[in-house]
C-alpha positions, 0 to 999 in steps of 0.5 A: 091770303084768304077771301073773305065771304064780303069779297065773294058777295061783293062779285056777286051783286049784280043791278037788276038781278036778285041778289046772291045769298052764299050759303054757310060752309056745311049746309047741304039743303035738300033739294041742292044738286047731288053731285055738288053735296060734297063741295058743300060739305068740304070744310077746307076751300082747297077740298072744295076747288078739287071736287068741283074741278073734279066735275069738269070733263077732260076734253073741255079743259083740254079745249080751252087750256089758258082757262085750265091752268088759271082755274088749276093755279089760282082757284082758291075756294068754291062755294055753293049760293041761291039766287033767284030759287036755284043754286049756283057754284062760285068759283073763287079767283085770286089773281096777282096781275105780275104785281103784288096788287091782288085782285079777286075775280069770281065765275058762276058755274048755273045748276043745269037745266035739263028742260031747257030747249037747246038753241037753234045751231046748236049742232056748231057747238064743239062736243067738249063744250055741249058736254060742260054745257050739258053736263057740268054747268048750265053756263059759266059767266061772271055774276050777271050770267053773260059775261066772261065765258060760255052762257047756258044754252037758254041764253044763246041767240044768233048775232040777229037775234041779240041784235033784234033782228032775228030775220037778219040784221039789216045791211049786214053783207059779212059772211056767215050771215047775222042768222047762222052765227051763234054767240057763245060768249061775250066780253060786253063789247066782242061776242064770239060765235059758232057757225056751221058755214065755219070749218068745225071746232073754229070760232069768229070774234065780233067787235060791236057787231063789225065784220068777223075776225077770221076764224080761229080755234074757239078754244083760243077764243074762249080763253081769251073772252075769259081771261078779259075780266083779269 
């Protein structure tokens, strides 16, 4: 089935954010960025699903593989939308959850943002991820840019920090500390965060800023954090 343009506007609208505007099949405004010309410019959505995975580098679809057979078995377009004087890429879902009901979901790959100043422990993020983050999508969330994946470099703040603490939460007697655990991704409710205090390429989960969870491969956990919208 397709999906139509008011479904994909419809995941886009987000309160308090200008709204999204998909730009027509075709065009190829001036100043979009070079390597999504031919995802423009695809008249067919399968041609435009290729060519954007086709952006994405190996090792991070090997790092986070349940996302890498969803966006593979069930991406059905890719479209290019303005918001906010940038452009964006909208990765278009549909998904059948063991049902005949169908829902469709979308993810916003950000343009990248070379100027932008990378996060303090930085240096915990796996390289798969710093090199999609840094070299593909300036994050990868549903439409409010925080939700449901990796956020672009210029979000990310430690635990302290989104807590407004940024010398350390208050009472808080968990390791690692609130300052040395970076949140990359978020359901809303369970952040999942990096550390250097962790043993490198594992995650922790934080549900509403209780005590980790015990580490894990962050791959598995950015799965999981992404697969919660479905």
């Amino acid at each position: 089935m397709t999906v139509t343009d008011q479904e994909i506007d419809e995941q886009l609208q987000v309160n308090g954010l200008p709204s999204a505007e998909l730009l027509p099949i075709g065009q190829d405004p001036a100043d979009l960025p070079n390597p999504w010309r031919p995802i423009a410019t695809a008249d067919e959505a399968s041609a435009r699903a290729d060519a954007a995975l086709g952006l994405w580098n190996d090792a991070f679809l090997a790092m986070v593989p349940r996302t890498a057979e969803l966006f593979r078995n069930e991406l059905v377009d890719v479209r290019v939308a303005r918001r906010d004087g940038g452009y964006q890429l909208v990765y278009v879902i549909e998904h059948y959850p063991g049902t005949p009901h169908r829902e469709v979901r979308v993810w916003v790959g950000g343009a990248l943002d070379p100027a932008a100043e990378l996060p303090q422990l930085w240096d915990s993020v796996p390289a798969p991820l710093q090199e999609f983050l840094l070299t593909v999508h300036g994050g990868l969330t549903a439409a409010n840019r925080e939700t449901f994946g990796p956020q672009a470099p210029r979000y990310l703040g430690t635990v302290a920090e989104n807590a407004g603490e940024s010398d350390g939460i208050e009472g808080w007697e968990h390791q690692p500390d609130s300052t040395r655990l970076l949140v990359l991704a978020t359901d809303g409710g369970v952040d999942c965060c990096v550390s250097p205090d962790l043993p490198a390429g594992e995650g922790v989960l934080i549900y509403d800023g209780d005590e980790p969870d015990p580490p894990q491969p962050l791959g598995e956990l950015l799965d999981e954090i992404i697969h919660a919208t479905l």
